[in-house]
RODO-2510 file (C-alpha; in nm, 4 decimals, decimal comma):
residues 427
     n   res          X          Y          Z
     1     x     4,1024    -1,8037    -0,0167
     2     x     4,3134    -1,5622     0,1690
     3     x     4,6824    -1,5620     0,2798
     4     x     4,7813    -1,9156     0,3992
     5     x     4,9903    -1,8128     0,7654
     6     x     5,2105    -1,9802     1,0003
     7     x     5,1665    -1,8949     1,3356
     8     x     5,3689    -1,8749     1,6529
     9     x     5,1812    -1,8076     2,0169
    10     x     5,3701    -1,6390     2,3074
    11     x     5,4153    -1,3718     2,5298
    12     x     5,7851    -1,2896     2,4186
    13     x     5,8565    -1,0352     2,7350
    14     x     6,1042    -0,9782     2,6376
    15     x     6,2003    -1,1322     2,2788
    16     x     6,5302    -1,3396     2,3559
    17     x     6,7619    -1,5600     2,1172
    18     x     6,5405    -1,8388     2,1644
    19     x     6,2294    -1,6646     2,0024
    20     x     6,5007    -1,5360     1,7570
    21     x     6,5694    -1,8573     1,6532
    22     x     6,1648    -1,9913     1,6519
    23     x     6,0880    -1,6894     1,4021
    24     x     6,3887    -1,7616     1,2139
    25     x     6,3071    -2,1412     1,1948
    26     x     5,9269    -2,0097     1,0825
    27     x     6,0586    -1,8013     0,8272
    28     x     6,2494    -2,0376     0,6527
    29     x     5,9319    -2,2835     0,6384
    30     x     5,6939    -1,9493     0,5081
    31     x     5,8974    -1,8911     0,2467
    32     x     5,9420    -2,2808     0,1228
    33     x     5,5314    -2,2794     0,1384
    34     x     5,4549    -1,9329    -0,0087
    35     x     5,2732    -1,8397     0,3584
    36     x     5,3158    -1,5296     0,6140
    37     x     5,4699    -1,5683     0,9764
    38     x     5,2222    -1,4077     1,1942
    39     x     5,3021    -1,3485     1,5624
    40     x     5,0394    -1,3859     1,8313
    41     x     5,1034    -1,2087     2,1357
    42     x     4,9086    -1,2238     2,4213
    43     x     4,8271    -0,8599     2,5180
    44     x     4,6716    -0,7069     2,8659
    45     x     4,7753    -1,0357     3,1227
    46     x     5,0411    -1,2967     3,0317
    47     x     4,9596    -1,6748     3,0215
    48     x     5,1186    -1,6660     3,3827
    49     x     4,8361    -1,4539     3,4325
    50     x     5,0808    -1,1355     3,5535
    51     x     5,0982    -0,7734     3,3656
    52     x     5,3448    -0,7613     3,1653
    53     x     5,7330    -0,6183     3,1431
    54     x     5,7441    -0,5077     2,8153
    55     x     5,4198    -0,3030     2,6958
    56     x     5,1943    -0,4713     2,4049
    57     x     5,3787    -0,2301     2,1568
    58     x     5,7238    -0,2844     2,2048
    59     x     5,7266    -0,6303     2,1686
    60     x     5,5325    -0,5732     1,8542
    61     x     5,8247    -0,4057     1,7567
    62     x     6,1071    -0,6620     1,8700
    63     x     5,8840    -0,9331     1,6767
    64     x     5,8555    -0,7707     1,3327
    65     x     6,2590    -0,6561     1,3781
    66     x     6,3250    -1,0219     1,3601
    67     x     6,1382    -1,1615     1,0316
    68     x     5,7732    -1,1646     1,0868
    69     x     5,5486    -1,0174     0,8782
    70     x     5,2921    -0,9253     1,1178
    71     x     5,1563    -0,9213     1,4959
    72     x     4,7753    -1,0029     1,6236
    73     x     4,6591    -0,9915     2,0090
    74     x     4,4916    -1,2592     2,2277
    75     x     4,3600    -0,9914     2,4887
    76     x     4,0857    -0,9884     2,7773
    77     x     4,1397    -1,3705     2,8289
    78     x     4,4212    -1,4587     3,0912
    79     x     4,2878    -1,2741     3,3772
    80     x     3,9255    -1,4449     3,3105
    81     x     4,0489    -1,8123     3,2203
    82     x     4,3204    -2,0890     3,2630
    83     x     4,5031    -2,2178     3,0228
    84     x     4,3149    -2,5493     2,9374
    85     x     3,9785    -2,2617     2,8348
    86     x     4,2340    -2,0108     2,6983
    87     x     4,4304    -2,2124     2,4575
    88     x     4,1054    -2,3432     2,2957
    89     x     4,0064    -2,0070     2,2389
    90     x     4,3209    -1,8826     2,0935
    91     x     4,3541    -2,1927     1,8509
    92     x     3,9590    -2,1491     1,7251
    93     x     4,0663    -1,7384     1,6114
    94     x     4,3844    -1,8501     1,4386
    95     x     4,2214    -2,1204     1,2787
    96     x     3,9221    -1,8212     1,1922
    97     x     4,2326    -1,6247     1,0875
    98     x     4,3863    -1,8472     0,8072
    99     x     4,6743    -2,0136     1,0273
   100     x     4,7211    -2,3897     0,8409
   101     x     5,0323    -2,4476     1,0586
   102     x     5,1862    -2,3506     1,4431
   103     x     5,5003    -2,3982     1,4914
   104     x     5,6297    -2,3815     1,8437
   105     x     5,9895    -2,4932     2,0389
   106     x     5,9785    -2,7621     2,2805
   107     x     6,2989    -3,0359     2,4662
   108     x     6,1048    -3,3279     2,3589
   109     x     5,9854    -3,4703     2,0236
   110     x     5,6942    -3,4338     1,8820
   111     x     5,6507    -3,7741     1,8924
   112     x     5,6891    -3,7593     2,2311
   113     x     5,3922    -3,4452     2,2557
   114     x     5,1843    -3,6497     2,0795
   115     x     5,1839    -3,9548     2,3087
   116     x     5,1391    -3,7752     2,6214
   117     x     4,8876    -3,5882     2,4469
   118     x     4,6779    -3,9106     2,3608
   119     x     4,5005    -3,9408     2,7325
   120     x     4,3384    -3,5980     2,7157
   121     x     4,2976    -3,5882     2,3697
   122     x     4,1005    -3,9370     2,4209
   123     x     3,8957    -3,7774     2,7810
   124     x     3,8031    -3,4608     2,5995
   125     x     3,9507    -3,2939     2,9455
   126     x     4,2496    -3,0664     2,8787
   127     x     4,2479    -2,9660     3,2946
   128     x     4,5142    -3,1150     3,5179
   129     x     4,7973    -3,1711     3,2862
   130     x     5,0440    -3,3095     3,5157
   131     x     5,3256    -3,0441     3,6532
   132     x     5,6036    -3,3513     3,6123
   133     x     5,4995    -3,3267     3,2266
   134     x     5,8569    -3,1459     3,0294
   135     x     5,6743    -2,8996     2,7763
   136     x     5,3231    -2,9757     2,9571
   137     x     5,1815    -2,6333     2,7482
   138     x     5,3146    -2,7894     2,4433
   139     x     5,1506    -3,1137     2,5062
   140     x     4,8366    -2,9144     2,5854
   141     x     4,8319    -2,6944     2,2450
   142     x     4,8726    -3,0187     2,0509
   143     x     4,6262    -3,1929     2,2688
   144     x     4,3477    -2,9123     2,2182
   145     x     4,4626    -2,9073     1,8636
   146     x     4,3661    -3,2489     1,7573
   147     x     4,0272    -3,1859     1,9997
   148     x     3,9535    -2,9119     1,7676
   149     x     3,9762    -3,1545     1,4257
   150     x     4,3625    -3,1295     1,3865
   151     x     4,3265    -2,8091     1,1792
   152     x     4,6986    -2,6780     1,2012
   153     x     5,0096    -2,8749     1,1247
   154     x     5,2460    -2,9036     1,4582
   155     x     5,6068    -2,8146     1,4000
   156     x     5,8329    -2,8487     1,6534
   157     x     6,1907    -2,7005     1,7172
   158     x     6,4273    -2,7870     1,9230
   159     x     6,4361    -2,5398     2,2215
   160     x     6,7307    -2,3443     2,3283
   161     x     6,8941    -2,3791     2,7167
   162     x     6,5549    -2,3083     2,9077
   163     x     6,7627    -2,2340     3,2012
   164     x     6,9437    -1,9994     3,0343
   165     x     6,6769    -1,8649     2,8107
   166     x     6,4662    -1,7648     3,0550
   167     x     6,1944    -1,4473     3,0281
   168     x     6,1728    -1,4932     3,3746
   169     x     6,5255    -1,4698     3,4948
   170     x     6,5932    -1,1855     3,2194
   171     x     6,3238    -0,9458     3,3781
   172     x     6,4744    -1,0410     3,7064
   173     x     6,8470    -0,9502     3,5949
   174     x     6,7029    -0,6152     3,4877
   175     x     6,5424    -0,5558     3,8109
   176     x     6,7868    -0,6454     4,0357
   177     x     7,0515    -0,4117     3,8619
   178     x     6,8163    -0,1281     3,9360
   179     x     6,6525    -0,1723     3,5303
   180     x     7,0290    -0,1728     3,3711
   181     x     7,0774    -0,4587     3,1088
   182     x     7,4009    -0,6228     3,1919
   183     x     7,6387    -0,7537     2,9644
   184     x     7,5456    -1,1253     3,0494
   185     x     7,1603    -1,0539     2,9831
   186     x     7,2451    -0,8639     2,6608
   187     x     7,4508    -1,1765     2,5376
   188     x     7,0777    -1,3434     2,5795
   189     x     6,9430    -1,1091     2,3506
   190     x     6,8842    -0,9989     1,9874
   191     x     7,0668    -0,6129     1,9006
   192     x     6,7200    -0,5294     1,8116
   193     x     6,5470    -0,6235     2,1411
   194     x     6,8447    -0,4767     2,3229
   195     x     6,7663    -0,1232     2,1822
   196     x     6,3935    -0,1107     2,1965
   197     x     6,4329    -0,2458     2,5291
   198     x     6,6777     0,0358     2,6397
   199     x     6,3965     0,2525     2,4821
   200     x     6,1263     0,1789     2,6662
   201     x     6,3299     0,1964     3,0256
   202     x     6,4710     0,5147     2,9555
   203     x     6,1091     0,6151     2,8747
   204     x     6,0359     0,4921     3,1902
   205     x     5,7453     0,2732     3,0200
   206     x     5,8889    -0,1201     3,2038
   207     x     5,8320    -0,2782     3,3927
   208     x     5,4470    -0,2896     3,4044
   209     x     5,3054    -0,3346     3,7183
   210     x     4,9927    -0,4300     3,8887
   211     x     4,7420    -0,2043     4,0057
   212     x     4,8112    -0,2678     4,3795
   213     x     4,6388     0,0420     4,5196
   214     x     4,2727    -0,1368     4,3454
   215     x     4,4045    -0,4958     4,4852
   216     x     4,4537    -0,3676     4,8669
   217     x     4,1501    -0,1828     4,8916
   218     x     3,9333    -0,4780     4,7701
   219     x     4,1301    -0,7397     4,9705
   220     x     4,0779    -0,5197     5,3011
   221     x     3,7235    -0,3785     5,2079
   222     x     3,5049    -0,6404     5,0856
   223     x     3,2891    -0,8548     5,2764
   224     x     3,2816    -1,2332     5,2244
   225     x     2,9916    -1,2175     5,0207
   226     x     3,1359    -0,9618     4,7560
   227     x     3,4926    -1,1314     4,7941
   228     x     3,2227    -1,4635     4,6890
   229     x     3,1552    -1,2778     4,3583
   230     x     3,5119    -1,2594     4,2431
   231     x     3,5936    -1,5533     4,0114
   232     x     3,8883    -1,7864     4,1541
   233     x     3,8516    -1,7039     4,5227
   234     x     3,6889    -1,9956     4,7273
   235     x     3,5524    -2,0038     5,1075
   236     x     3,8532    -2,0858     5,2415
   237     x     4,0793    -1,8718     5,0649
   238     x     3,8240    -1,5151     5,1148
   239     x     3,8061    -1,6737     5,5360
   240     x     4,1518    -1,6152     5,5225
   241     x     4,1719    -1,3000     5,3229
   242     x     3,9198    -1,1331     5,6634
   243     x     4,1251    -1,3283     5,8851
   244     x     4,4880    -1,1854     5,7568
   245     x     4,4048    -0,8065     5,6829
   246     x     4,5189    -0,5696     5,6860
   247     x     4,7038    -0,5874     5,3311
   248     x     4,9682    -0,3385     5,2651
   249     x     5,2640    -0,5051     5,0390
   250     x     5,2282    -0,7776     4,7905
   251     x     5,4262    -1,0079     4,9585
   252     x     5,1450    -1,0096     5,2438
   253     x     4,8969    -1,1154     4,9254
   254     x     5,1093    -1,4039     4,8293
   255     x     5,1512    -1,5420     5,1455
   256     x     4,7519    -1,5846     5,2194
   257     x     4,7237    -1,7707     4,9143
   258     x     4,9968    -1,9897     4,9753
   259     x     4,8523    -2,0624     5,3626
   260     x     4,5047    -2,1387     5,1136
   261     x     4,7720    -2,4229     4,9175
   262     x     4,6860    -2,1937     4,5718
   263     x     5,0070    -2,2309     4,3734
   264     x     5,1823    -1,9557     4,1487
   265     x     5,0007    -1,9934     3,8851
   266     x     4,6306    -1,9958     4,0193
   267     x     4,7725    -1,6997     4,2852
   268     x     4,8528    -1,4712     3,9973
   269     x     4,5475    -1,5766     3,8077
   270     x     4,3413    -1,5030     4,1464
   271     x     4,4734    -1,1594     4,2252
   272     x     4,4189    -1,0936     3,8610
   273     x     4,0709    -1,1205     3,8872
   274     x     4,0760    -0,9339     4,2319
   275     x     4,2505    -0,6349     4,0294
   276     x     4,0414    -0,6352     3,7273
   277     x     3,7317    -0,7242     3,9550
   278     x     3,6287    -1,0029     3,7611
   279     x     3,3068    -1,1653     3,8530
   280     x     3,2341    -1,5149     3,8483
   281     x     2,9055    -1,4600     3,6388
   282     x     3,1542    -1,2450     3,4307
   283     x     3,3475    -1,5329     3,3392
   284     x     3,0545    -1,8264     3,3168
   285     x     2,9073    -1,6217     3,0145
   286     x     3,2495    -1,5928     2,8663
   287     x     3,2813    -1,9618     2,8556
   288     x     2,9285    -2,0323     2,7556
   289     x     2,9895    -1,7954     2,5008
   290     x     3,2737    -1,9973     2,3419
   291     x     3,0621    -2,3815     2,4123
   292     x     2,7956    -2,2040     2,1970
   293     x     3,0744    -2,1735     1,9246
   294     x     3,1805    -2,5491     1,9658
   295     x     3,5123    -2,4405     2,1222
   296     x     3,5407    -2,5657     2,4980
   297     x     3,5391    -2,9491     2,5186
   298     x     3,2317    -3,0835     2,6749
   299     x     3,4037    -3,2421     3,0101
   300     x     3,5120    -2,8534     3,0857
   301     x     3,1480    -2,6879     2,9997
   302     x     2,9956    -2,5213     3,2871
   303     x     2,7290    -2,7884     3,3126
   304     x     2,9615    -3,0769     3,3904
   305     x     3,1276    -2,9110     3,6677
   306     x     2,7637    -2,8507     3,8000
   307     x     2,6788    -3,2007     3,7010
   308     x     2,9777    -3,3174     3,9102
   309     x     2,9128    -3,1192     4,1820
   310     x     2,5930    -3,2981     4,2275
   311     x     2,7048    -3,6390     4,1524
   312     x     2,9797    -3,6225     4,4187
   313     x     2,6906    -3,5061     4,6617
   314     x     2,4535    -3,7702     4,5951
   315     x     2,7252    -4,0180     4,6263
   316     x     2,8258    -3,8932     4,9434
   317     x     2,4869    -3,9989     5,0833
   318     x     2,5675    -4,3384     4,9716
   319     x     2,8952    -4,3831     5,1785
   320     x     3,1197    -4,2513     4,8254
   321     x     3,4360    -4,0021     4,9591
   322     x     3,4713    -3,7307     4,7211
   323     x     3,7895    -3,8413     4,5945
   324     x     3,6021    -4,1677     4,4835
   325     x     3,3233    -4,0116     4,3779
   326     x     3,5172    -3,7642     4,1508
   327     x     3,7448    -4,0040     3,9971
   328     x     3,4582    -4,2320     3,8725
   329     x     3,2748    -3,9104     3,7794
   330     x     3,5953    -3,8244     3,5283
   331     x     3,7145    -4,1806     3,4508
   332     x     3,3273    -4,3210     3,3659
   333     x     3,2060    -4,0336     3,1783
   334     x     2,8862    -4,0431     3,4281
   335     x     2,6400    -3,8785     3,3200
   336     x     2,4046    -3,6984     3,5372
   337     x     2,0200    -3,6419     3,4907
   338     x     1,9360    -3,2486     3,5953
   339     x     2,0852    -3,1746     3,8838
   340     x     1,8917    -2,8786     4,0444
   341     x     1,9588    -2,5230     3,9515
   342     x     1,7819    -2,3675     4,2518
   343     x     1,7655    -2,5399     4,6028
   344     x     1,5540    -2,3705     4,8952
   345     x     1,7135    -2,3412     5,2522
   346     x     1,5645    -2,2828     5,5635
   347     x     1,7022    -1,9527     5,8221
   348     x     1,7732    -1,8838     6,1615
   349     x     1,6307    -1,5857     6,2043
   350     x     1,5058    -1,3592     6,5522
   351     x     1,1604    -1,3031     6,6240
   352     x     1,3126    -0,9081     6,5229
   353     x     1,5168    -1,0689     6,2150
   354     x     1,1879    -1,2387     6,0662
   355     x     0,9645    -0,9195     6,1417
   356     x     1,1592    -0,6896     5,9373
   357     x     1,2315    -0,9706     5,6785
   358     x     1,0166    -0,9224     5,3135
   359     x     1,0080    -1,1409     5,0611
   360     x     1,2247    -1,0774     4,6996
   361     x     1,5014    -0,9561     4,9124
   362     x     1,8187    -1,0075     4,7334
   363     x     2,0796    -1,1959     4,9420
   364     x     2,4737    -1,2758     4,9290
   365     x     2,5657    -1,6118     5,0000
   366     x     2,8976    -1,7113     5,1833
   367     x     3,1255    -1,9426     5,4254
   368     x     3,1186    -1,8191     5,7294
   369     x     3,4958    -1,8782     5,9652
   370     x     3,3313    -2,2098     6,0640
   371     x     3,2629    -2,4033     5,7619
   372     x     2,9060    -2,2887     5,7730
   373     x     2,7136    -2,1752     5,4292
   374     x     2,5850    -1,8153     5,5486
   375     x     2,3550    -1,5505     5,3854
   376     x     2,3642    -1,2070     5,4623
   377     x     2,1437    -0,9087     5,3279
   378     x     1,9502    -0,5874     5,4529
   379     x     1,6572    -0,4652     5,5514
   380     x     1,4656    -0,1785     5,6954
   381     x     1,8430    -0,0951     5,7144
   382     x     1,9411    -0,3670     5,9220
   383     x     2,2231    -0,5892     5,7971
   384     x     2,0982    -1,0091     5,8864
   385     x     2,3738    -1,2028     5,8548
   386     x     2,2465    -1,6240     5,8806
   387     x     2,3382    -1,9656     5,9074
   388     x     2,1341    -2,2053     5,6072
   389     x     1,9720    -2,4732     5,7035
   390     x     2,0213    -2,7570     5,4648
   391     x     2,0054    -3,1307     5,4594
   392     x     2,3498    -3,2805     5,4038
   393     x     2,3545    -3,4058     5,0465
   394     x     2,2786    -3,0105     4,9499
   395     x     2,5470    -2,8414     5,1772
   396     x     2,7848    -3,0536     4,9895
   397     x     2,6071    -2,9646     4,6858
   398     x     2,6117    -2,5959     4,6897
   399     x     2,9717    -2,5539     4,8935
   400     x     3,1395    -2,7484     4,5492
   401     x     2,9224    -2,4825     4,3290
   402     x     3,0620    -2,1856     4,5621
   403     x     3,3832    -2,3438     4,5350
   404     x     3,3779    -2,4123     4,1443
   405     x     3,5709    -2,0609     4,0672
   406     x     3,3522    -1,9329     3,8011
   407     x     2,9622    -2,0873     3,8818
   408     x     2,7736    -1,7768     4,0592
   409     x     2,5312    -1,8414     4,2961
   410     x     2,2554    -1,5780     4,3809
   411     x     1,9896    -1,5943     4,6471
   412     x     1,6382    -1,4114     4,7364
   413     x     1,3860    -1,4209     5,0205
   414     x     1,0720    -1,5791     4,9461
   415     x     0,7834    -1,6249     5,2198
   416     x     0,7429    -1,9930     5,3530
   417     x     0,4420    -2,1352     5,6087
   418     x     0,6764    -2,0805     5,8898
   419     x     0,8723    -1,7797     5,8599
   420     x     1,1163    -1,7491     5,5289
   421     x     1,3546    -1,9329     5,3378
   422     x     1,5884    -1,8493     5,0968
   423     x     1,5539    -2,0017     4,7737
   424     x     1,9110    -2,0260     4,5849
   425     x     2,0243    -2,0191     4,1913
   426     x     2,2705    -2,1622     4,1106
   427     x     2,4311    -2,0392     3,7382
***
């Protein structure tokens, strides 16, 4: 049996009194139990989903200035997955690591974590933790925690002034004084993070930024159907994207996501993937990658958000609204006898557009500025962009699938009696 660890999970950009205190408070328990404080920093994309202000390195450094005994990475995960896939993940390698306890800070009691934990710990479903929830990532880690057989001991301390200790409003300080740290911030701060912080500005090394040069070009170049490719963009939102460009200044970006009601969190999460160009096939093999290990709950696998895509169709034939129809999907457990994975669709296409049409073509799919679910592709170098013809309970179907975030759908000619059709995958 190796080292027995106690972990701690953060971003820690930069390391403030408060994460001072949460190593200290770790410490003290590693010692009592013979175990090593490890550190796990995420590394590449915070869990906001944004690049970070302090490189990976540094704040390697301002962790092991302050007591712990060693720093591992979570990397390649928060521009590919929210939180209620990522913190699975993270939990399953620390627990693969040696970690027997995670100790964290939080305003409430753990008492308190655990009973608004209970609900999704009893659903399976760690999606849609509630924003009015205090410490709702908190509630979430112990959640997934007790999903995952309750494998680390939860310790809880009591968390500083959030207002006060705030990443968020320290970067900001530092910003808006033109990257000086002012005597109020550096009264927030630990000596050590002060001067490895100084460090890395004079080096001219913070704050990370985005790629924005990549972003713009993609957001002003790509057609619907490639903008259809990118995981967390849906009809809507890439209708708007055409409709709004040119794109020149971030603030531009944010605003055409808020006009698509995306909040912070998915925005940054979205233009993450639009920077990294993250597919949405990309990410469906990432997360049936971790189902095959046992590690996503089965209410988030891929297959139930195709299986309640299909459900909410079906019942929509019957008179159901979606909103009904997706609450008894979550609240029943329904479950739903294979859905299709491929669904054929009829084109309107010119006497010229079906003459110069072959079969195996490969075709994008896409919603057109009208609502309508659209192919496009080429031939004899012609570019044949389409409306699909589809009976009601599959346009419902398929527009939740293209809508899902992460589920790819593909498409290909194939020859029918009449003319062609397009026959669809879906996954």
């Amino acid at each position: 049996m190796g080292v027995k660890l106690i972990a701690i999970s953060a971003d820690f950009d930069p390391v403030h009194k408060g994460h001072e205190h949460l190593i200290k408070q770790a410490r003290k328990l590693a010692d009592k139990q013979d175990k090593r404080v490890v550190v796990y920093l995420n590394k590449g994309f915070s869990a906001n989903h944004a690049p970070f202000f302090v490189n990976f390195d540094a704040r390697c450094r301002m962790a092991l200035a302050l007591g712990a005994d060693e720093v591992k990475s979570f990397e390649g995960l928060h521009h590919r997955l929210v939180l209620s896939y990522s913190v699975p993940i993270r939990l399953k390698q620390m627990i693969n690591d040696g970690v027997t306890d995670y100790i964290t800070s939080a305003s409430i009691s753990l008492e308190e974590i655990k009973s608004k934990a209970q609900k999704f710990i009893d659903e399976g479903n760690f999606v849609g933790m509630p924003k009015s929830y205090t410490n709702r990532n908190e509630i979430r880690w112990y959640a997934i925690n007790e999903f995952l057989g309750s494998k680390l001991d939860y310790h809880i301390v009591k968390e500083f002034n959030k207002d006060k200790y705030s990443g968020r409003l320290i970067r900001q300080s530092i910003i808006d004084n033109d990257m000086e740290i002012t005597g109020e911030v550096k009264k927030l701060l630990p000596k050590t993070t002060i001067d490895i912080l100084q460090t890395e500005i004079d080096a001219g090394r913070t704050p990370g930024e985005r790629n924005w040069s990549d972003i713009y070009k993609r957001m002003n170049t790509y057609s619907r159907g490639n903008l259809g490719k990118i995981a967390y963009l849906n009809g809507n939102t890439i209708n708007e994207i055409i409709k709004r460009r040119v794109y020149r200044d971030p603030e531009s970006i944010w605003a055409v996501f808020r006009r698509s009601n995306y909040g912070p969190v998915m925005t940054r999460l979205a233009i993450s993937a639009i920077e990294m160009n993250v597919g949405k096939r990309e990410v469906m093999d990432l997360m049936k990658g971790y189902e095959a290990q046992g590690v996503i709950p089965d209410n988030q696998k891929v297959q139930r958000v195709i299986d309640r895509a299909w459900y909410v169709a079906c019942e929509g034939e019957n008179g159901i609204s979606a909103r009904e129809a997706n609450n008894n999907f979550r609240s029943k457990n329904i479950i739903v006898e294979n859905p299709p994975l491929s669904i054929e669709a009829g084109l309107n296409l010119t006497r010229f557009e079906t003459k110069i049409t072959k079969e195996g073509i490969d075709t994008d799919l896409y919603v057109d500025k009208n609502g309508k679910i659209s192919v496009q592709f080429k031939s004899e170098g012609k570019k044949i962009k389409t409306n699909l013809r589809l009976p009601a309970r599959d346009v419902t179907y398929l527009r939740y699938i293209m809508d899902s975030h992460f589920i790819p759908v593909s498409g290909s000619i194939k020859k029918a009696k009449k003319g062609f059709k397009v026959k669809v995958i879906i996954g």
